[in-house]
LOKOLFI-741689 format. One line per field, with one value per residue (C-alpha): residue number from 1; y, x, z. Coordinates in steps of 0.5 Angstrom, whole numbers. Example, Ala and Ser with C-alpha at 12.3 -4.5 7.8 and 13.67 -1.06 7.14 Angstrom:
2
num	[1	2];
y	[-9	-2];
x	[25	27];
z	[16	14];
//
This chain:
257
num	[1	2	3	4	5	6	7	8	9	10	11	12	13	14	15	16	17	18	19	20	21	22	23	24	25	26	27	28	29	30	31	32	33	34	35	36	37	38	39	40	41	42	43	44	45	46	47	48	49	50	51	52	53	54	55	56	57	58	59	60	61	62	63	64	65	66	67	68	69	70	71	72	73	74	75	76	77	78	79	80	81	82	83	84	85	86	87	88	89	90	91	92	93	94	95	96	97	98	99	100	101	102	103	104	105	106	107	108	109	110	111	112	113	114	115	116	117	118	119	120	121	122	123	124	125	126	127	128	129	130	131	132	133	134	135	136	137	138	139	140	141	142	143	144	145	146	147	148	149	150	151	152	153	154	155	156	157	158	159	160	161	162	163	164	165	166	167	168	169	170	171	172	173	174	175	176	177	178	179	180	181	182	183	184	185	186	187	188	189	190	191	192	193	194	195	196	197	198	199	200	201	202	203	204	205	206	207	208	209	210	211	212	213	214	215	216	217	218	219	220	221	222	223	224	225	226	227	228	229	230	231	232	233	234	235	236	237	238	239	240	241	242	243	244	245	246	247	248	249	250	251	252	253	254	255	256	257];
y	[0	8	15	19	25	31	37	43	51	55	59	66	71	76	82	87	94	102	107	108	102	99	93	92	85	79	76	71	66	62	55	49	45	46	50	52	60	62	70	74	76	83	82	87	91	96	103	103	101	97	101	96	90	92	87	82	81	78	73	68	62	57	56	53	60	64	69	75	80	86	89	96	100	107	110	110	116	117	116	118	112	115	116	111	115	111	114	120	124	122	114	110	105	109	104	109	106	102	97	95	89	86	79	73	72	68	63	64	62	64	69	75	80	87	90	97	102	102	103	98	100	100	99	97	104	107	114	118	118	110	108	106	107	104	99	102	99	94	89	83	79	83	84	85	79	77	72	74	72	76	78	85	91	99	102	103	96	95	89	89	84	83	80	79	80	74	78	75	79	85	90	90	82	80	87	87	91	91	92	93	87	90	86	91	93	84	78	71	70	63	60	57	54	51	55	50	53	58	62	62	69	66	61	55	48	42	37	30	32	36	39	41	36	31	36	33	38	46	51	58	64	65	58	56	50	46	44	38	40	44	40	43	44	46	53	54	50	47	46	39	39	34	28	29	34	39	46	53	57	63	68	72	67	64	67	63	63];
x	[0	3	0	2	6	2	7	6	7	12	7	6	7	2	4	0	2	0	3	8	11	8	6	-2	-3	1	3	-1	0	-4	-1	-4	-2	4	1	-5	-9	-10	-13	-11	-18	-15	-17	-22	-17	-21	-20	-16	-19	-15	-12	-8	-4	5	10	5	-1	-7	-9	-3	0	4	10	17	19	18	13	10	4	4	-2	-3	-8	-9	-14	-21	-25	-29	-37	-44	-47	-54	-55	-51	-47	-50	-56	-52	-56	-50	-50	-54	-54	-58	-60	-66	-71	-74	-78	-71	-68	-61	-61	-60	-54	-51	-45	-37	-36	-44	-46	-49	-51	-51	-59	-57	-52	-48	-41	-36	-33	-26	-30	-37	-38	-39	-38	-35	-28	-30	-32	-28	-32	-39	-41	-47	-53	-53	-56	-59	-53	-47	-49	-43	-42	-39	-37	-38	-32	-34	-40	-39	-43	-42	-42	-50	-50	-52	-50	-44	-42	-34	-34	-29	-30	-32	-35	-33	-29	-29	-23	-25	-25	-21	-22	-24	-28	-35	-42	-49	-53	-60	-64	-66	-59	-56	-59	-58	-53	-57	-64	-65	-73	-74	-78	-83	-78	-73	-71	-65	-61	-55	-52	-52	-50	-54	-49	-50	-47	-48	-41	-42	-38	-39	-43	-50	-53	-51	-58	-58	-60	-68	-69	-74	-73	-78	-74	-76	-72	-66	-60	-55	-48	-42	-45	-49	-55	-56	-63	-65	-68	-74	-69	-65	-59	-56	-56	-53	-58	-54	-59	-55	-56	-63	-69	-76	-81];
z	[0	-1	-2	-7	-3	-6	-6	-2	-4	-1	4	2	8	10	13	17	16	17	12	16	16	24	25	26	26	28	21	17	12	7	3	-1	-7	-10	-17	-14	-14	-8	-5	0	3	7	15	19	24	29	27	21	13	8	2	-2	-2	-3	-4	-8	-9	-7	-12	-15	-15	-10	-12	-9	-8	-2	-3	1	1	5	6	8	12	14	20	19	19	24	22	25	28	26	20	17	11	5	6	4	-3	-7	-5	-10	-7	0	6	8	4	10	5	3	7	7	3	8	10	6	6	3	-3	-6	-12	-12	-17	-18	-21	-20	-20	-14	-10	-9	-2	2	10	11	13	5	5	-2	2	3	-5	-10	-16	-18	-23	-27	-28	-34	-37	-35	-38	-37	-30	-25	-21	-14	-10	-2	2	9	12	16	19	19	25	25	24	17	13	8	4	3	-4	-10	-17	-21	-28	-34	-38	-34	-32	-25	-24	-18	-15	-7	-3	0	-2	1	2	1	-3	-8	-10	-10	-12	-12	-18	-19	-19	-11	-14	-21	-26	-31	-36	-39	-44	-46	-46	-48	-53	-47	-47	-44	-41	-38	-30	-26	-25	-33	-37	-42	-47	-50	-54	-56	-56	-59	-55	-56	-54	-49	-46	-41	-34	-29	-23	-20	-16	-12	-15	-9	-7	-14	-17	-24	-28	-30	-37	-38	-41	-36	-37	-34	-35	-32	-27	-28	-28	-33	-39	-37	-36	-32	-36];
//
């Protein structure tokens, strides 16, 4: 009997620092496989917000080779608790609506969508000063996408989501920060319950596991298509058509009908 010995990367080295070089947070590492992606989600650290990674970056690959990423942080400016900033006039994605609510919370690694415009934000607590930019509202198939990788609260206690960019062929993929969690701003990236049946808003394929492999069957955008079911995939779903193949249930290329 043996097992085969999986080679492991060099750790990356994960440094905590202010602007002027002051250690804020005991060093952090992040290993794995030999050759494999990793990502660097910046840590919360009381009283200060993150600015940007140095000396690396937050997303690569494990080599043998030692490597390190130092992320640097300033001090926070102070807010009012009540109101939160983002109902500021100049925020689109304002939290005063009371008919707004958060989306429930949702787990590491789960989608979400942008339906409006809205800020990408350093800290949980949005102000003009906190935001990096804002994603315009799209289309339905050219949407920014997100995966979450933490859950945070402003000071007036308003949920944040702390997401990563997953957009498909978007200059901004891979950018970090956090977002608002109100339903009326996010959705689901994909269906949780299965609709009788689609239209297609893209080109999709049909294919025989849920995992999306083994091809069967190429449709063109336009195509409405009768579904039997919905299966759980890891953290997404997929649709099960009448004879038994699986498609995506990504909301940006299928449509319930």
């Amino acid at each position: 009997m043996w097992n085969k010995k999986i080679p492991q990367g060099n750790p990356v080295a994960i440094h905590y620092v202010d602007q002027d070089g002051k250690t804020l947070k005991k060093d952090d590492s992040q290993g794995g496989e030999l050759d494999t992606k990793y990502t660097i989600t910046p840590a919360s650290i009381a009283g200060y917000e993150f600015v940007k990674a140095t000396e690396g970056t937050l997303t690569g690959t494990l080599t043998s080779n030692p490597q390190q990423v130092t992320l640097v942080y300033r001090k926070a400016p102070v807010t009012p608790t009540t109101p939160d900033s983002s109902t500021s006039s100049s925020s689109t994605d304002s939290t005063s609506s009371s008919t707004s609510e958060a989306l429930p919370t949702l787990k590491k690694g789960q989608a979400i969508t942008a339906v409006k415009k809205l800020g990408l934000y350093r800290t949980p607590n949005f102000s003009n000063r906190s935001r990096e930019f804002y994603y315009a509202k799209q289309p339905r198939i050219k949407r920014p996408q997100f995966v979450v990788t933490g859950v945070a609260q402003s000071h007036a206690g308003h949920k944040r989501y702390l997401v990563r960019d997953v957009t498909p062929n978007s200059k901004r993929k891979g950018r970090v920060g956090y977002l608002t969690a109100k339903s009326t701003f996010i959705v689901g990236t994909y269906y949780q319950h299965a609709p009788k049946k689609v239209q297609l808003l893209t080109n999709v394929n049909a294919y025989r596991e849920a995992a999306l492999t083994h091809q069967i069957k190429h449709f063109k955008r336009g195509k409405v298509l009768r579904v039997k079911g919905i299966v759980h995939y890891h953290l997404t779903t997929r649709l099960v058509l009448t004879n038994g193949t699986y498609i995506t249930s990504n909301k940006a290329h299928v449509l319930a009908k």
